[in-house]
Backbone atoms as SQL, in Angstrom:
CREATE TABLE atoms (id INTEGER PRIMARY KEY, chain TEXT, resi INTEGER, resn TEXT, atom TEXT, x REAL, y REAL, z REAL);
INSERT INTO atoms VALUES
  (1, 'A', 1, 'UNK', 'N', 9.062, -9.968, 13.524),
  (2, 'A', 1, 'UNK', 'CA', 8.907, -10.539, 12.205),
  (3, 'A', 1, 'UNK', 'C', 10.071, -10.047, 11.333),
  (4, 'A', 2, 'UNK', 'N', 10.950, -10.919, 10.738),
  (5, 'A', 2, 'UNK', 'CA', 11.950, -10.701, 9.642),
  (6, 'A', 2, 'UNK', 'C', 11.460, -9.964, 8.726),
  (7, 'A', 3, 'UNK', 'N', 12.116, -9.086, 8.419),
  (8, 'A', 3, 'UNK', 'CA', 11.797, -7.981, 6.783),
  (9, 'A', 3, 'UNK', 'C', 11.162, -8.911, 5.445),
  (10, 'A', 4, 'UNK', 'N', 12.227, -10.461, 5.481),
  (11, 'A', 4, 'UNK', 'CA', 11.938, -11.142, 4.134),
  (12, 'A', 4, 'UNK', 'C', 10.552, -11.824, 4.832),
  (13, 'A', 5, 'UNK', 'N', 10.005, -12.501, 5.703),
  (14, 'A', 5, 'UNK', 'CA', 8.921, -12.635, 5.777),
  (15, 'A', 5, 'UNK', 'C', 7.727, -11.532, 5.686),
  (16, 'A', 6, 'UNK', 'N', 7.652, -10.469, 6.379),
  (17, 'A', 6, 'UNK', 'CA', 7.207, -9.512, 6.247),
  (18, 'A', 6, 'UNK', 'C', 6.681, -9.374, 4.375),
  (19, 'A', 7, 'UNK', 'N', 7.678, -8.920, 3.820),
  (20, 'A', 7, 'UNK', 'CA', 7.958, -8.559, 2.552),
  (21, 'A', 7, 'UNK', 'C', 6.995, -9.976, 1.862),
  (22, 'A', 8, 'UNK', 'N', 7.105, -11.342, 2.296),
  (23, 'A', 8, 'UNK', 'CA', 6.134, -12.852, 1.678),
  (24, 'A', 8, 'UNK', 'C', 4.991, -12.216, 1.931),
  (25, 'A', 9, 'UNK', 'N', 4.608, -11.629, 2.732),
  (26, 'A', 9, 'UNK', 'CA', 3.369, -11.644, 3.661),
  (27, 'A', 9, 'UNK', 'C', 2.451, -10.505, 2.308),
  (28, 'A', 10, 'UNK', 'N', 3.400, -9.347, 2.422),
  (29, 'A', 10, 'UNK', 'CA', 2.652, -8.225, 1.770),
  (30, 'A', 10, 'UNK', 'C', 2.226, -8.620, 0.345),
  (31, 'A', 11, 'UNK', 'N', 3.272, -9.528, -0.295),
  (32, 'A', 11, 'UNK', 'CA', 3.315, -9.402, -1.811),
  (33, 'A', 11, 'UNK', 'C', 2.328, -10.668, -1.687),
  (34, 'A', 12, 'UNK', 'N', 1.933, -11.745, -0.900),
  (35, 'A', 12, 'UNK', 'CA', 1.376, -12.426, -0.941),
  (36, 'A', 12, 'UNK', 'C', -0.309, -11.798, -0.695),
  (37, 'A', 13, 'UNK', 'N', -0.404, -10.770, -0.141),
  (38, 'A', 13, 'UNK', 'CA', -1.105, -10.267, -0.058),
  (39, 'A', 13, 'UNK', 'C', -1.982, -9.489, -1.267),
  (40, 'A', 14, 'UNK', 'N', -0.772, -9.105, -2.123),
  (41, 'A', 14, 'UNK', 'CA', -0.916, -8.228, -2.883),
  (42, 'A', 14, 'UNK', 'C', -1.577, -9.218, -4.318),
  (43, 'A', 15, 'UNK', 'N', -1.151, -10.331, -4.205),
  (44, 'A', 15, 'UNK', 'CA', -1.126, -11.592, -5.014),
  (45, 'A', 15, 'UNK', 'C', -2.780, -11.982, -5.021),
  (46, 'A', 16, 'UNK', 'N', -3.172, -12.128, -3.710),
  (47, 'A', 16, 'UNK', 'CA', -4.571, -12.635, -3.492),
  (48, 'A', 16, 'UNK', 'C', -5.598, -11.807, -3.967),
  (49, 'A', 17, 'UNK', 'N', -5.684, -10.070, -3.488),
  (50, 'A', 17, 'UNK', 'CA', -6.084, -9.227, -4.168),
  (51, 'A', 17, 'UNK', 'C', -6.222, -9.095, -5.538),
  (52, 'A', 18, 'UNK', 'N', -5.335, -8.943, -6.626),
  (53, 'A', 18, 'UNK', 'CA', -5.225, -9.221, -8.060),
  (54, 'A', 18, 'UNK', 'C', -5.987, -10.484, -8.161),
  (55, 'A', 19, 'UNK', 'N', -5.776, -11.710, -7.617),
  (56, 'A', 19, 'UNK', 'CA', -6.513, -12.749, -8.301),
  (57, 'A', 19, 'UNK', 'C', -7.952, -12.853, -8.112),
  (58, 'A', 20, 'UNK', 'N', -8.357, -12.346, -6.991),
  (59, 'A', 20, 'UNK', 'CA', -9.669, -12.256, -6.225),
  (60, 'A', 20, 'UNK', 'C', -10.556, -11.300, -7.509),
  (61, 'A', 21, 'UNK', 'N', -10.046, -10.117, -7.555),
  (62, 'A', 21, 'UNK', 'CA', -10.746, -9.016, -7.941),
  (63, 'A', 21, 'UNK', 'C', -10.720, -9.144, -9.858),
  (64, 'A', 22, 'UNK', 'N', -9.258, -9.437, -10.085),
  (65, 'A', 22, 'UNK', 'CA', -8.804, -9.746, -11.478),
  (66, 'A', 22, 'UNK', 'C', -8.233, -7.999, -12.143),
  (67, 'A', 23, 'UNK', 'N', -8.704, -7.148, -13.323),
  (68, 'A', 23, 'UNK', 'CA', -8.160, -6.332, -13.841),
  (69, 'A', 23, 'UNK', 'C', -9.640, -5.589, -13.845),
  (70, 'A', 24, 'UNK', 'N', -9.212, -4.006, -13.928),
  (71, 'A', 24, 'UNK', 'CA', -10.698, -3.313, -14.442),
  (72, 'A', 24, 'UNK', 'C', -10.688, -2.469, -13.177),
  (73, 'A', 25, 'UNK', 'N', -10.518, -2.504, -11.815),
  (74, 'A', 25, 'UNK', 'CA', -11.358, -1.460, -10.853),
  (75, 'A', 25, 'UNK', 'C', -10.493, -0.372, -10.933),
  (76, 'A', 26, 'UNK', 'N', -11.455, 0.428, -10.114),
  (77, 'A', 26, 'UNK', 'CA', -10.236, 1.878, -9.728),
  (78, 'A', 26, 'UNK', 'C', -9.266, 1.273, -8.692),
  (79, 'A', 27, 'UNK', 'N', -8.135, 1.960, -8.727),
  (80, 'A', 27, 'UNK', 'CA', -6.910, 1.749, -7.396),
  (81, 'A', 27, 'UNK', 'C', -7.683, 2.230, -6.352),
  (82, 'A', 28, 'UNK', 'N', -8.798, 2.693, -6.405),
  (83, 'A', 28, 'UNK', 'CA', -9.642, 2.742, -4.753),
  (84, 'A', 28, 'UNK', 'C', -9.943, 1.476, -4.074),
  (85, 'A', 29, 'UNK', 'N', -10.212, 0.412, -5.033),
  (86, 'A', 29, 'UNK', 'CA', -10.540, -0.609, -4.824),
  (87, 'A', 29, 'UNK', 'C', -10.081, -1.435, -4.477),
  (88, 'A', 30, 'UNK', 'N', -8.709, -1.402, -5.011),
  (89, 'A', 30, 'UNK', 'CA', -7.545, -2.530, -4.647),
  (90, 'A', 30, 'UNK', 'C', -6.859, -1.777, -3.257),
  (91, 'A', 31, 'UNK', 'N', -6.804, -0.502, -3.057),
  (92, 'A', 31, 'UNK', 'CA', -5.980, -0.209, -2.290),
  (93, 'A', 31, 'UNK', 'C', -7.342, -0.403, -0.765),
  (94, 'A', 32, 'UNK', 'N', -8.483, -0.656, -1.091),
  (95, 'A', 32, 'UNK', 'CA', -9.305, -0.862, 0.101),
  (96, 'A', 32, 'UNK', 'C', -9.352, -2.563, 0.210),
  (97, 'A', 33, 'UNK', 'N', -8.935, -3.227, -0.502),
  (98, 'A', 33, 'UNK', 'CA', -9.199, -5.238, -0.487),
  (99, 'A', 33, 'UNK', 'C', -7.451, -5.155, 0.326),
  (100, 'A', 34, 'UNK', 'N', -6.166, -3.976, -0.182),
  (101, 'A', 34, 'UNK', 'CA', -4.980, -4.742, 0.520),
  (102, 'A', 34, 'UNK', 'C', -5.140, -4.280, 1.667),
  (103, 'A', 35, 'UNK', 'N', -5.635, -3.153, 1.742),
  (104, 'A', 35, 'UNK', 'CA', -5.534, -2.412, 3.402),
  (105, 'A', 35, 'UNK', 'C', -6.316, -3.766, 4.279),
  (106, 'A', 36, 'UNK', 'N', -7.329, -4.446, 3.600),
  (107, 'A', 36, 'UNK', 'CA', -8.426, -5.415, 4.928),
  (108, 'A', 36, 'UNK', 'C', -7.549, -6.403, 4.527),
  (109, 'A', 37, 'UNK', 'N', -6.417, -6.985, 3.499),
  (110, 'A', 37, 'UNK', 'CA', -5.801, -8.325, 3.915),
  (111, 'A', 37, 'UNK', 'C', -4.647, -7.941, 4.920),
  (112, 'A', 38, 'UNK', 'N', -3.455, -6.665, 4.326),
  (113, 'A', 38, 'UNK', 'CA', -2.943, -6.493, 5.657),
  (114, 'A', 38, 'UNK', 'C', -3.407, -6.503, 6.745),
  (115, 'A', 39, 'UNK', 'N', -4.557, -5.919, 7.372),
  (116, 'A', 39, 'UNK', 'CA', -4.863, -5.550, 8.409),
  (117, 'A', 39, 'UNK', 'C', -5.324, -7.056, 9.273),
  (118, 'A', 40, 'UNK', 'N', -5.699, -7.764, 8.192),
  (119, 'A', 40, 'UNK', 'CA', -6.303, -9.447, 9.141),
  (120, 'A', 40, 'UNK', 'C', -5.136, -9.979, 9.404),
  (121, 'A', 41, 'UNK', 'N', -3.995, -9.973, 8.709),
  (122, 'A', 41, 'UNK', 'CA', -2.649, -10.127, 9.266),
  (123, 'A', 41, 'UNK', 'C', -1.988, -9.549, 9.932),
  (124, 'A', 42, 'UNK', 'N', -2.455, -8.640, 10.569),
  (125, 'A', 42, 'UNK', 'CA', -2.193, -8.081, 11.850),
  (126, 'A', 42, 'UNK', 'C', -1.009, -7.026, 11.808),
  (127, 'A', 43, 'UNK', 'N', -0.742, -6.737, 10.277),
  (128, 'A', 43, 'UNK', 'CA', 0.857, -5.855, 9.657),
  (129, 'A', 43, 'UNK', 'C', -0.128, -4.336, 10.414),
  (130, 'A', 44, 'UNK', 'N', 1.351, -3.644, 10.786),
  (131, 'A', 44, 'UNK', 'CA', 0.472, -2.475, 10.917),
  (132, 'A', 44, 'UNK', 'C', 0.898, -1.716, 9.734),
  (133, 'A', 45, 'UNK', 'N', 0.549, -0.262, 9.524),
  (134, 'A', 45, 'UNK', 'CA', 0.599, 0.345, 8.220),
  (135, 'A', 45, 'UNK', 'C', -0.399, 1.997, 8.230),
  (136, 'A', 46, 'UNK', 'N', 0.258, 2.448, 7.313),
  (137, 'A', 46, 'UNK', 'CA', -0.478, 3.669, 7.484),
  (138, 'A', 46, 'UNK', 'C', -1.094, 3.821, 6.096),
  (139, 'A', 47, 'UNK', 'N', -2.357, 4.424, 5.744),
  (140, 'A', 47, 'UNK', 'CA', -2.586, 4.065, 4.406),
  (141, 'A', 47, 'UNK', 'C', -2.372, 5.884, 3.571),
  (142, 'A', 48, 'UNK', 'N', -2.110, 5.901, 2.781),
  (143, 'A', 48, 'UNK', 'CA', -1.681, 6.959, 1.943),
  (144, 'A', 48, 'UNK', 'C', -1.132, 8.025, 2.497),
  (145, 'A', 49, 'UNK', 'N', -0.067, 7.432, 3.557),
  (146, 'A', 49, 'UNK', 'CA', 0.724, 8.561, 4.039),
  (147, 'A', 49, 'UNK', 'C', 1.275, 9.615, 3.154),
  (148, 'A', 50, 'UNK', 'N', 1.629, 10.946, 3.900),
  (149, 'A', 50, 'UNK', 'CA', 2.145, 11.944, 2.923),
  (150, 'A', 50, 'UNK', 'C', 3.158, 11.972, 2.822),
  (151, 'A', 51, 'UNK', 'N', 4.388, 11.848, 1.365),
  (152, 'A', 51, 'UNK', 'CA', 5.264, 12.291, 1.001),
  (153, 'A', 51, 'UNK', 'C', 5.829, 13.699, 0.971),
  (154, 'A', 52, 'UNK', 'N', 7.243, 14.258, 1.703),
  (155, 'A', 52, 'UNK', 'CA', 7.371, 15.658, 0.724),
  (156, 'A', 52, 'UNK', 'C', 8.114, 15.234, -0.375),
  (157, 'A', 53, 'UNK', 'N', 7.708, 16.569, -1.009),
  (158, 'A', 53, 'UNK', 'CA', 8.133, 16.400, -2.455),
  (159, 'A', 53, 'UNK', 'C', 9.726, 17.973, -1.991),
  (160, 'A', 54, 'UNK', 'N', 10.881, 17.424, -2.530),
  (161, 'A', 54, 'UNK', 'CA', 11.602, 18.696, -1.967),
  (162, 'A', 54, 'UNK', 'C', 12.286, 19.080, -4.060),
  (163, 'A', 55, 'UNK', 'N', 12.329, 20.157, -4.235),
  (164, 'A', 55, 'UNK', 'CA', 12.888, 21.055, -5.234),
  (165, 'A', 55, 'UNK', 'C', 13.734, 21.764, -4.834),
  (166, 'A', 56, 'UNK', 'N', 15.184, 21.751, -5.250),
  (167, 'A', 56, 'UNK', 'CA', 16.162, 22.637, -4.622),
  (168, 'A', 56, 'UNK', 'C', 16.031, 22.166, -3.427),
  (169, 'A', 57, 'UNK', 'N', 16.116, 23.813, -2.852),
  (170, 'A', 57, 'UNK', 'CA', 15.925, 23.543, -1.015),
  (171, 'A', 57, 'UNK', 'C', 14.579, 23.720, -0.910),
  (172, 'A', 58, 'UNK', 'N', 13.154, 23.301, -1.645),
  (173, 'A', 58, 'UNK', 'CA', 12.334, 23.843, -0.491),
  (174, 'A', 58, 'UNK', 'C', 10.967, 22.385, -1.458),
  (175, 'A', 59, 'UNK', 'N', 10.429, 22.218, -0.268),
  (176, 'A', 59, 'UNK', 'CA', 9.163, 21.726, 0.224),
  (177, 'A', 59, 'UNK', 'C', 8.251, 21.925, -0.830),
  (178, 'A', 60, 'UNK', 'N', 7.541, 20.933, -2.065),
  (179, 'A', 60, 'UNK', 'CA', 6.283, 21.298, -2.772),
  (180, 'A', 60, 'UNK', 'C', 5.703, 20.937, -1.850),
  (181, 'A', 61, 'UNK', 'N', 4.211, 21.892, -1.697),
  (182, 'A', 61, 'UNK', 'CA', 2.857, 21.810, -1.360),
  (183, 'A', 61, 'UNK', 'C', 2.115, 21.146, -2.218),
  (184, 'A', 62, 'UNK', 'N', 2.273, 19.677, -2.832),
  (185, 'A', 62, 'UNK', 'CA', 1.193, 19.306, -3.712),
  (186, 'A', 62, 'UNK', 'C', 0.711, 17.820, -3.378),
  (187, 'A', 63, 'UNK', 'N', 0.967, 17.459, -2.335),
  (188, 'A', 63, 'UNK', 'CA', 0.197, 16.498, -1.466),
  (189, 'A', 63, 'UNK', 'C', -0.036, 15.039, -2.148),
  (190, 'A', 64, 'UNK', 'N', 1.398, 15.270, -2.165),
  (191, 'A', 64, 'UNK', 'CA', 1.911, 13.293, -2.890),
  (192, 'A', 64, 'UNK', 'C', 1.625, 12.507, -2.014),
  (193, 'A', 65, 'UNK', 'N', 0.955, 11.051, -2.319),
  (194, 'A', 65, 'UNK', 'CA', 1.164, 10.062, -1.559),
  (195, 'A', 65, 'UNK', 'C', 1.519, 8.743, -2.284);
C-alpha cells in the first residue's frame, strides 16, 4: 500500500469517527472508535506506543505517548 493511500485511509478514518461520535467525549473514546476503524481496514498499528523523551544526553522516565 502507497504512503499517500495509506495516509486517505487513516484521515478518512479519522473523518468518520468525528462525524459518527461529533464533539464532547474523552480522547478514550475516539482513540477506541479509530483503533476498531483502522483495524477493519486491516492497517496494522500499535496503539499508544512509548515515546522517549531525551534532555541533553539522557532519557526522561515520564512515559509519553
Amino acid at each position: 500500500m502507497s504512503l499517500n493511500h495509506l495516509t486517505e485511509k487513516i484521515i478518512g478514518a479519522a473523518i468518520k469517527v468525528h462525524r459518527t461520535l461529533g464533539p464532547g467525549f474523552l480522547e478514550s473514546v475516539y482513540q477506541a472508535a479509530l483503533a476498531y476503524e483502522i483495524e477493519k481496514d486491516g492497517i496494522p498499528f500499535e496503539k499508544e506506543k512509548a515515546l522517549p523523551v531525551v534532555y541533553e544526553d539522557i532519557f526522561l522516565e515520564v512515559g509519553f505517548r
